[in-house]
Every structure is written in C-alpha cells, then in structure tokens.
C-alpha positions, -999 to +999 in steps of 0.1 A: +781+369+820+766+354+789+759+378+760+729+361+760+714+391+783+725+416+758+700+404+730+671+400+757+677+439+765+683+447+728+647+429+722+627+448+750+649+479+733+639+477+704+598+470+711+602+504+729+615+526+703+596+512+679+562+523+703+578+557+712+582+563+671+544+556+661+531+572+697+551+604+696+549+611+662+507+606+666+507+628+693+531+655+674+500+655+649+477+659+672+494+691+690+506+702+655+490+693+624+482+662+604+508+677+577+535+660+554+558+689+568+552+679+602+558+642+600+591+646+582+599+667+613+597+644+634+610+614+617+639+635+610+647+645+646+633+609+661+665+597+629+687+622+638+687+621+674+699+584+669+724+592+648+739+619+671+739+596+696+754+561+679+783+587+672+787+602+703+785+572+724+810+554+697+836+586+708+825+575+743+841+542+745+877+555+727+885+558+764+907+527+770+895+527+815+856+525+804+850+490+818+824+469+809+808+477+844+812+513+838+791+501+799+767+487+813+757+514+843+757+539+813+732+515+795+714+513+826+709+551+826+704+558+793+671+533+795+657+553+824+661+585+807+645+568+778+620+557+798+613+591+814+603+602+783+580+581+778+559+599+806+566+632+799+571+636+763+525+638+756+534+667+785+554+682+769+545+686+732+507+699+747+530+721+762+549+733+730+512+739+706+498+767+731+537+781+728+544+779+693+506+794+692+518+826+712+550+830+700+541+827+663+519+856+667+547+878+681+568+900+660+597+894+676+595+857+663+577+868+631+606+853+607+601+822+619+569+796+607+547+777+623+567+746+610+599+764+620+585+766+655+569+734+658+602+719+646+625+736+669+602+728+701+600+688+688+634+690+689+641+705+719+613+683+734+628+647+715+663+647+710+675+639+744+655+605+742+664+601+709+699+602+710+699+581+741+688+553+719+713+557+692+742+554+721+729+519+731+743+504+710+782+512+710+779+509+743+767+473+744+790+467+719+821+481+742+811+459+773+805+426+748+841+433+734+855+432+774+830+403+783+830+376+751+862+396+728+859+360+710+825+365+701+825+408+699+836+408+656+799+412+645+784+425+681+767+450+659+750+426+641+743+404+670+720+434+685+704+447+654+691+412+648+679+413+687+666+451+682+645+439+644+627+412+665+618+436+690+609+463+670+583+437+650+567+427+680+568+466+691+545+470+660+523+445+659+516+444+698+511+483+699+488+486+664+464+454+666+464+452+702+477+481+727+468+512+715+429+502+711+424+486+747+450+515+765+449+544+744+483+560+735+492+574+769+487+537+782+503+522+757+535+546+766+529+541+802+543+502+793+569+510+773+583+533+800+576+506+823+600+484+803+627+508+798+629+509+839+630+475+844+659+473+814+676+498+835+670+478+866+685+445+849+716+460+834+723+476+866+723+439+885+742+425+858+769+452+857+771+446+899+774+406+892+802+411+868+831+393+882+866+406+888+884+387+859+854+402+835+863+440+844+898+437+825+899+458+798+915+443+762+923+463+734+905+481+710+920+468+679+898+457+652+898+415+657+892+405+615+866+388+607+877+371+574+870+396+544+899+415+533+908+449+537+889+457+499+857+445+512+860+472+536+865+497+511+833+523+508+812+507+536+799+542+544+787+552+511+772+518+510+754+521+543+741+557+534+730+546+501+712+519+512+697+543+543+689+570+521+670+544+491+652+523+513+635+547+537+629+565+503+612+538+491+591+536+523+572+565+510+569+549+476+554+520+492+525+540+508+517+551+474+516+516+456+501+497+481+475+519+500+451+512+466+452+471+477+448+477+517+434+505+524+434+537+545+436+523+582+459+525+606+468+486+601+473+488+565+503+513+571+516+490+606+513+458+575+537+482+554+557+487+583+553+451+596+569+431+566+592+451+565+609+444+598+599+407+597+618+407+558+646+426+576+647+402+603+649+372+582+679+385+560+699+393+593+692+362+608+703+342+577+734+369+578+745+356+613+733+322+601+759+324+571+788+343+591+786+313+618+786+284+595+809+292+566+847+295+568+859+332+565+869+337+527+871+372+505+837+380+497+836+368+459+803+373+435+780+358+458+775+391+478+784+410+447+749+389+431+733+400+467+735+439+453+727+432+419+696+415+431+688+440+458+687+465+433+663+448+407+639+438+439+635+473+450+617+475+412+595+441+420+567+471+436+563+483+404+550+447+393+530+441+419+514+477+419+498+464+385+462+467+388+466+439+356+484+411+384+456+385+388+453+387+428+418+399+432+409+431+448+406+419+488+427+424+517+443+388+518+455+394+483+466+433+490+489+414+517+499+390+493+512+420+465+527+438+495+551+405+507+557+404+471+564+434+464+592+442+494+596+412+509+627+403+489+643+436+489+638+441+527+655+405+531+686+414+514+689+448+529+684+432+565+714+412+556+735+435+539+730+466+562+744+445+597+772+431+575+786+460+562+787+474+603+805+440+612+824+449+579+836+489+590+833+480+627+852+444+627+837+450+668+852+483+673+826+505+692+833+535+680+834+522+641+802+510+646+789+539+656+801+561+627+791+533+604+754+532+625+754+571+621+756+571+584+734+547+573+707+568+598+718+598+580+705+581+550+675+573+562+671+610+573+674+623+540+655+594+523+624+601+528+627+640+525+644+632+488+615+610+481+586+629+493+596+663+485+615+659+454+608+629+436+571+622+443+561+655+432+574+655+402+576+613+391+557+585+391+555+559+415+573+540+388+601+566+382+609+574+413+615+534+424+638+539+397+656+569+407+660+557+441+677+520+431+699+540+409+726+540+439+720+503+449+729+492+408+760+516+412+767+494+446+764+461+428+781+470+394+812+478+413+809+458+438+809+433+404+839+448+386+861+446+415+851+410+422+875+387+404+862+350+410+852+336+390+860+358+364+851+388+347+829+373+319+806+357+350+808+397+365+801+409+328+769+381+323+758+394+362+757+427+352+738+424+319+717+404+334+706+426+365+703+457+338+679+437+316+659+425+348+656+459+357+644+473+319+621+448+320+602+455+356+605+493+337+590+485+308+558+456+312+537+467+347+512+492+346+508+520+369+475+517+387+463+553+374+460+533+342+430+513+349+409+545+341+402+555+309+389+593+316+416+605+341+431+633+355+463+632+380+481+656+402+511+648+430+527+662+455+546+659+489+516+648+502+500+621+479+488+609+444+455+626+433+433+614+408+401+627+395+384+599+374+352+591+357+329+613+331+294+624+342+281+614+375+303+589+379+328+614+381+353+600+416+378+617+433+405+590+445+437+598+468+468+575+460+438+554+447+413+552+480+378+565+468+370+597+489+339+612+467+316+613+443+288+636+427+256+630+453+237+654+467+246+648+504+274+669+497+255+695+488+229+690+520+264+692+542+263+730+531+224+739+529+208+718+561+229+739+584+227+774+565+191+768+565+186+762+604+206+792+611+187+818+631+203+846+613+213+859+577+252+840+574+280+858+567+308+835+567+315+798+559+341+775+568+346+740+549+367+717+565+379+688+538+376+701+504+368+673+485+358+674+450+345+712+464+309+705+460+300+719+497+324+747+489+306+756+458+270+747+474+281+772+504+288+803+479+253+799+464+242+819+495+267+845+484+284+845+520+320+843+524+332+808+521+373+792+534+379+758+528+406+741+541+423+709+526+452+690+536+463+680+504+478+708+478+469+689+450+429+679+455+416+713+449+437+717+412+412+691+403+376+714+411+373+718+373+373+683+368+340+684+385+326+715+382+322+732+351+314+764+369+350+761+396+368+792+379+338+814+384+338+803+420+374+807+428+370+840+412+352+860+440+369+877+467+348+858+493+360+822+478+387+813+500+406+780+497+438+770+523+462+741+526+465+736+557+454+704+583+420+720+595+428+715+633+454+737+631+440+764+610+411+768+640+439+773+661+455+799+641+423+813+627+413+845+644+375+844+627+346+835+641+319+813+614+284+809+613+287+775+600+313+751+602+308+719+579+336+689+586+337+660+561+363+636+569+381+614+547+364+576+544+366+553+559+353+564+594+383+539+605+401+558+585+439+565+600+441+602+613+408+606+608+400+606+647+417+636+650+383+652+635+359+633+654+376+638+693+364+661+717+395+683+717+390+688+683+352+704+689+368+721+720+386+741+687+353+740+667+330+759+696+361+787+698+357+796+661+318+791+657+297+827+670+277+818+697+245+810+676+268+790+649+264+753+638+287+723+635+274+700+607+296+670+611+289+642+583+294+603+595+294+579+570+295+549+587+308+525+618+304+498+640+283+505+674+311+512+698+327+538+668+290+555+664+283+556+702+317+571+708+319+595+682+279+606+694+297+609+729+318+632+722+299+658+702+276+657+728+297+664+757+310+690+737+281+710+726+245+714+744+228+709+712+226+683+689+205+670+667+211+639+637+194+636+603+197+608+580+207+616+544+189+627+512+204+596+502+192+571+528+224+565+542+252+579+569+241+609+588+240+647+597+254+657+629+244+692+638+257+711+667+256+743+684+260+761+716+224+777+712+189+756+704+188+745+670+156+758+656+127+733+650+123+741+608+093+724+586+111+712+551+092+739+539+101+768+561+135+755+554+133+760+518+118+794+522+151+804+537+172+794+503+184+824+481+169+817+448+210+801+438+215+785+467+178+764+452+194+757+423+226+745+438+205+716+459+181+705+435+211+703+407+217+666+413+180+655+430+165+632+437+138+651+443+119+682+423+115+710+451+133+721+474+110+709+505+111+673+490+147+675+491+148+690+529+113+667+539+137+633+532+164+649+558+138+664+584+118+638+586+143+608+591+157+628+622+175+603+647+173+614+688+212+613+696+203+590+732+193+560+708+228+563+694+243+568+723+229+535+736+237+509+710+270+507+733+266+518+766+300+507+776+322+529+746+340+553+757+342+591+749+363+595+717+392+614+728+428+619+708+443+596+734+415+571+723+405+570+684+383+538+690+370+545+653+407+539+638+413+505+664+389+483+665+402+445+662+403+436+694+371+442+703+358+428+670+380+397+673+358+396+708+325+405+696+317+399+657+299+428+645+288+440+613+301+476+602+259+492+602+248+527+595+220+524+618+202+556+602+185+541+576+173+505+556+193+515+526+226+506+533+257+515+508+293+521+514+302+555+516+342+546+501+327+541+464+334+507+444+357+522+416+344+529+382 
C-alpha cells in the first residue's frame, strides 16, 4: 500500500478540523455569549481534546500485536465518530444554553458561573471529537512504520505537511465560499460527509492490505541523522514555540485589524497566511530532510531560531501607521504577509522537525512530542489575552512572548560548535541588536493621534481619540462612533412613541454612552450592556457630564455580551435600543440582527415595549434579510431615516406603534430629555429635530423587495457577515437606500 493514501486522508483531515474549529466555536457564541471568556473555552477544550488524544493514541500503539490493519480500522472509526459530531454537536450545544440557563439559577449549582457551566457542558459536549483527532495521527504513524519502516523516520512530518494543506483549503473554502451559500449547519453537513467517506477509504485499504504488509517490526527508534544532542529539550522547544505563537495569534488581531478591517475575512486572512507560511516552511523542511545527507545539525538551524525569534518582532514594523503602504485592503494584506509571513515559515519548519527529532518514527514519541507543543498552544493564547494584553502594549507583549524563542536560539547557539564560537558569538549579537532595533524605531499605531486616550483588556485595545466634535471612539483601531445626534434619536424616537410614561431602559452596545446618557434624561431607569470592559472607562472622554450619570441609582452599566444578558435578565423594558458595532458586515455582528436574537428581545420587552434597532448600512440582499427577520419577528414595524440623512431606524413592537406628529412627539420630552436632543442639532426645536425623522419614514415592504430572493437572516445564516460570493456574482454597490446623502457610518479617522 503506498503511503501516498495516508497524506490524501491527512488532507481531507485536516480541511475538516479546521471547519469543525471556526463552526463550533461560532455556534458556542451563539448558544453562549460573544465573550473573550467563552472563546478561550472553547479553543482550549477544541486544543486540549487533541492533546489528550495524540497522547493516548501514542500509549495505544506501545502494544507490539497492533497491526497496521488493526491502525488503520481504528483510523477508520475514529473519522466516523468525528464525523458524527459534526451532525450532532449544533444539537447539542442548543441543548446545553437552556441547561446551563436552569441550572445556573438553582442553588444547588449556585457556586458555579455561567462560564463555569458553559465550560463544563462544551466539554462534555467536544472532547470526545476532539480527542479523536489528536489520536489520528499516532496511529497513522504506527501503520506507516509496519507499511513503508524505510520511509516512517519523519511520518510525523509527512502528515502535518498533508494536514497544513488541508487545513488552508479548510479555511478558505469554508470563509469565502461555504458558509455564505450553505449556512453553518450546511457547511458541517460536508465536513461530516467527508469524515464518512475517510472512514469508508481507510476501511478498504486496511481490507486490501496484503499478508506480508501485516508483519509487525519493531518499535525502535530508526535515526534519522542528528545526534543524540540535537534531541536534547525537544519538548521545551515544542511548548515554547506552541505557547509563543498561538500567543502571538492574539497579538496579531490587535495589529492588523486597524489595516483590514472587522469582517469575518479579515480574521480567516490572519488565519489564512498563517497556514499557507506554515505550509511552506514544512514543505521546504521535508524538501531539505530528502535532499541533504544526514549531518549534526550545525549553525544553520541554530540561525533558524535566532531568526525565528527576531521575525516574531517584524509585526511591530509593519503595525507602523508611518510604513508607506497606503491605507487599502491590498496593502493591509501586504503588512499582514509581512508582518508573519517569515515567522510562520520557520515555525512550520521547525515545529515538524523537532517531532521527527523526539519521535525518530516512534508513535508514541510523537504523540508526547504532538501533546506538548498543543499544550503550548493551550496556554498561549490564555497568557496572551489575559495577562499580557491587559497590561502591555502590542509592542511589549510581541516582546514578552519571543523571549522563549531567543532563549531557544542562544542555546541552541552556544552548544553549536561549527564553525566556531566567535561565528555563534557574532549570531547572537547580531539577532540581539536586530531585535533592539524592531524595539526601538516602529511606532505603535495609537501614536498617529495626537489627543488620545487608551484602555486594554482581555478583550481588546480601546481608544478614545479626537477633541470637540470630532471626538472618535476606535476599538483595536476600527472607528465605532462619533458625536452625532443619531445617537441621541436611538434613545428619544422610541421613548417618544411609547404609549405610556417609561420606566425602564435597556441599551444594548454602549458606545461612547451617548444613548445611555440621552435615555437618563427621561429620568427612568437606564442598563447598558457592553461587551468590552474597557469602552465604558472612556464616557468621560466624551461626556463632561458621565460621573453625574453613573452616579444615580438608576444608571446601570454591565459587561456582559447582550444576548446573553436577555437570557439571564429576569426584567421586562419599555424600550430596548440595539446599536451594533460597524460595519453591518461586521464579524459577530449577525448575532444581533437574527431572528433568534429578537425571539430574546420580545421575552424581555412588556407587551407595549419597543425595539429600536439602528442599521447603518448594506448591500440589498443584507438590508432585505435583516428587514425579514425583524418582521417575522414582531407584528409591528416601522423605519425612519436619520436626523442625519443617512442609515435608518428600525422600530418594533408586539402592539401598534402609535402614529405621532413631530410635534406631538416633542410634547412628550421631559424638559432634560429636550435638552439632551437638541445638544448637538442640527436643528433648533425639538419638532424640527423629530419632523426630519417622521417625515422620511420608509414602508418596510419596499425593503423587503429590493431582494426578493434573500433569505431570512437566521444565526445559521449571517448573510450580512458573507457576502463575496454573491458579489463576486452580482456587482453591487454597498447603498443605504434611505436617503440621497450617503456617508459611511465606520468614520474616516481624524
């Protein structure tokens, strides 16, 4: 049997996992809460899982009868139970939010968290699956060893190359192309279609084995030309360069976001060079390891770590706002394969090497080795998000995290003795000055703003820049906000329709807290939720007035994802305002625009409340969707244009909205909540401000029919966040179509 089949299955593999990570963890957010928290959950059980498995599966095959029949059946299995999952896992987490939801109101569960919860029932719900992918690959390993033991020395890195290519085409297929025309639970429906007919295939092939190929051979450890000191401390390297890179991963988001932007496909980009840099190092690894006679490994791999560790600092250069690229996407892509492209090269040729390295072929050394480095990319990205970002810079905490990889290459240095120590000595300086320098000359992008204020935390990089009006509020440098009185209408249009004196208010998306602050001019009880700790330490920075606010009893603010504080919530609101982050296309942003989100919304609003959902922008099929879904959620809607002349009011109820003159609108403002809406203009009363809203109303029907054929949006379909297939097909022109006056609602930077 050729081992030729092995890197076909690893291929289709490895396009799986890589679809069950980004679905599964979407639909965790979904049942769960869009939360830092939550994501690190289940990335850590998705990591874990594997881990547990590359180590159990490597004890596995210690047992000298497993055949490589016997290796291949298990294979076989293990990809229809991976597959199985793919079906029942959306089940299953659905499942687990109306149960953590019960059980975290009952005392007898009372010491444990939402997060707690949510975390236990992920893992109970993932790890099966999980590991079954992390024992894969010692068992492929074990039946290459009894089919080819000539060619089984670097097995490992024979189907990690084979598992990088399909885990690129795993995200670029599902991202640009699968998810928008399938929706998630389609796009899982092929994966598990895949994983059966990779069970299927190693099935046949372990029945067409033939006699001579069932004989086992031993286990012993075939050399593979480096001596026994370039073994040494492969498992601190492989955990060091686990826990930095995946560390830097978060980093990345941070730098880059500014230069591509909020959408799902900017963050499937991130993802995307990295497995095509990681694909070309081990390729040019397996290249190398076939081509060159087996010799100790002298100061060229000892250069490889040196180097490693000053690219993981190149991000820092291309982050600088000062780099002459220009500001579009084609030159965002450009700083991005810039930035990593190098370091994510290297460390695709470095991490299968050092396997081949600790494993010399050996299963179960492979698996320990596997395990480790998986371990390191468990705890990467909890070191980096919860400990470094918070408290460092972008900057600083790329340095922090190459610390281990310098520590790699200086030793790896010292104990290299070819061609002698002054060339080790002159490598060393000369990484360590490299390094001070990408320290010492970029800029951070915060520094492009004179007037500036900054916050971090787990979650991102906050900036409030910008004096007077032109006051901005940026997240890791995206434009969210700025001072303009739609804001303020988000708070007073429905307040002012309500039938009824209002008595409490609930903000969804704080913001720079101007519909907070316009909502507790009526003097009624006011929660607003935000997602990010950090945004609402910067009120002040907007509002001279935010201490005196935050001051009353009935100014309430929570962190917290806004989905799953309805679910918890056990008040009902007269008004619930939703203003979600821009882009509409923004990534996540779906999940406040579906119709199991306003399924949420109608169990929290009283009977006569009102949903004023704002919507900036979109092409038709995102605009007809998005009006779909409200609709078939609430018997009442009706659409404004803005003060401003541009994006739109959505309100909603259960109960006829009443039919308000601007004026008998503005008779209903307490004399503050006046004040508060004429603060900014444009206009000079009250019914001026209210006439430019009322009078540009919108019937929902014409929206609904500038694409008859979009869908409803649902979480299983975000057609707002994918979209380029059906551009690609038919051009279109992102339009607003509420008004002439057309302007962007994500601000040009000051």
């Amino acid at each position: 049997m050729a081992i030729a089949w092995f890197f076909a299955l690893f291929l289709v593999s490895g396009f799986c996992s890589l679809v069950y990570q980004v679905v599964w963890l979407r639909l965790a957010m979904a049942q769960f809460g869009v939360t830092t928290p939550l994501v690190s959950i289940v990335l850590s059980v998705f990591m874990g899982g594997i881990a547990l498995g590359s180590w159990a599966a490597g004890r596995l095959t210690r047992r000298g009868s497993l055949s490589a029949r016997t290796s291949l059946r298990l294979y076989g299995g293990l990809e229809a139970l991976i597959g199985l999952g793919g079906v029942t896992v959306p089940a299953a987490l659905a499942l687990g939010r109306r149960a953590v939801g019960s059980l975290s109101g009952q005392d007898s569960w009372g010491s444990l968290g939402h997060y707690e919860l949510a975390g236990l029932w992920i893992a109970l719900v993932l790890i099966v699956f999980c590991t079954s992918m992390g024992a894969t690959v010692p068992l492929a390993m074990h039946a290459i060893r009894r089919l080819a033991p000539d060619q089984s020395a670097r097995s490992f890195s024979f189907l990690y190359v084979a598992n990088v290519v399909g885990a690129v085409l795993g995200t670029l297929l599902s991202a640009f192309i699968l998810i928008e025309v399938l929706g998630f639970r389609g796009t899982l429906l092929v994966a598990a279609s895949l994983n059966a007919l990779l069970a299927v295939t190693a099935v046949l092939l372990a029945m067409r084995l033939r006699p001579e190929a069932l004989t086992t051979t031993s286990d012993e450890p075939r050399p593979i030309g480096e001596t026994s000191s370039d073994v040494k401390g492969t498992g601190a390297m492989l955990f060091a360069t686990g826990l930095a890179s995946m560390g830097m991963e978060v980093v990345w988001v941070r730098q880059f976001v500014p230069y591509l932007g909020t959408v799902v496909y900017s963050f499937a980009l991130i993802l995307g060079v990295y497995l095509v840099a990681t694909l070309i190092g081990s390729s040019l690894y397996r290249w190398r390891s076939r081509r060159r006679a087996p010799r100790e490994a002298g100061t060229g791999w000892a250069t490889a770590w040196l180097v490693l560790a000053c690219a993981a600092l190149l991000p820092i250069l291309l982050g600088d706002p000062r780099i002459g690229l220009g500001q579009s996407l084609p030159a965002g892509v450009l700083r991005l394969v810039l930035g990593i492209g190098l370091f994510c090269a290297l460390l695709g040729a470095l991490t299968p090497r050092l396997v081949d390295l600790a494993s010399q072929g050996n299963a179960q050394r492979a698996g320990n080795a596997y395990a480790i480095n998986v371990l390191g990319c468990i705890l990467g990205p909890l070191f980096a998000g919860f400990v470094l970002l918070p408290r460092l810079s972008e900057r600083w905490s790329l340095c922090v995290l190459s610390l281990p990889i310098f520590a790699i290459g200086l030793g790896v240095v010292q104990r290299s003795q070819r061609p002698g120590r002054a060339r080790s000595a002159a490598l060393a300086v000369g990484a360590l000055a490299t390094a001070a320098l990408l320290l010492w000359w970029p800029r951070d992008f915060e520094t492009r703003f004179r007037n500036r204020e900054v916050r971090r935390d787990y979650s991102a990089t906050v900036m409030a820049v910008g004096a007077g009006k032109n006051r901005q509020l940026l997240v890791n440098g995206v434009g969210m906000t700025k001072l303009v009185p739609i804001t303020k209408m988000m708070a007073h249009l429905p307040l002012a329709f309500l039938d009824r004196p209002p008595r409490q208010v609930l903000v969804i998306c704080f913001g720079m807290g101007t519909s907070f602050r316009s909502a507790r001019s009526w003097g009624v009880r006011t929660t607003a939720v935000e997602l990010i700790p950090s945004v609402p330490q910067l009120f002040h920075y907007f509002h001279a007035d935010a201490s005196a606010v935050l001051s009353s009893p009935d100014a309430v603010v929570v962190i917290d994802d806004g989905r799953r504080f309805l679910e918890r919530s056990n008040e009902r609101y007269d008004v619930i305002t939703v203003d979600p982050p821009p882009p509409v296309e923004a990534a996540g942003s779906s999940l406040l625009y579906s119709t199991e989100f306003y399924a949420l919304v109608r169990e929290r609003l009283q009977p006569w409340g009102i949903l004023q959902q704002w919507l900036p922008a979109g092409d038709q099929p995102t605009v007809s969707s998005f009006t779909r879904a409200l609709t078939s959620s609430f018997p009442h809607v009706r659409v404004f244009s803005s003060v401003s002349g541009w994006g739109a009011h959505f309100l909603a109820s259960g109960q006829p909205i009443a039919k308000l003159t601007a004026a008998e609108a503005a008779t209903r403002l307490p004399p503050a909540a006046r004040d508060d809406l004429l603060e900014w203009g444009p206009h000079a009363s009250a019914e001026a401000q209210f006439a430019a809203v009322t009078d540009a109303e919108i019937p929902p029907a014409r929206l609904v029919d500038i694409a008859p054929g979009a869908p409803v949006l649902h979480d299983d379909r975000p057609i707002n966040e994918y979209f380029l297939v059906r551009r690609w097909l038919r051009p279109t022109r992102l339009s607003y179509y509420f008004r002439r006056d057309l302007t962007p609602y994500n601000y040009p930077l000051p």
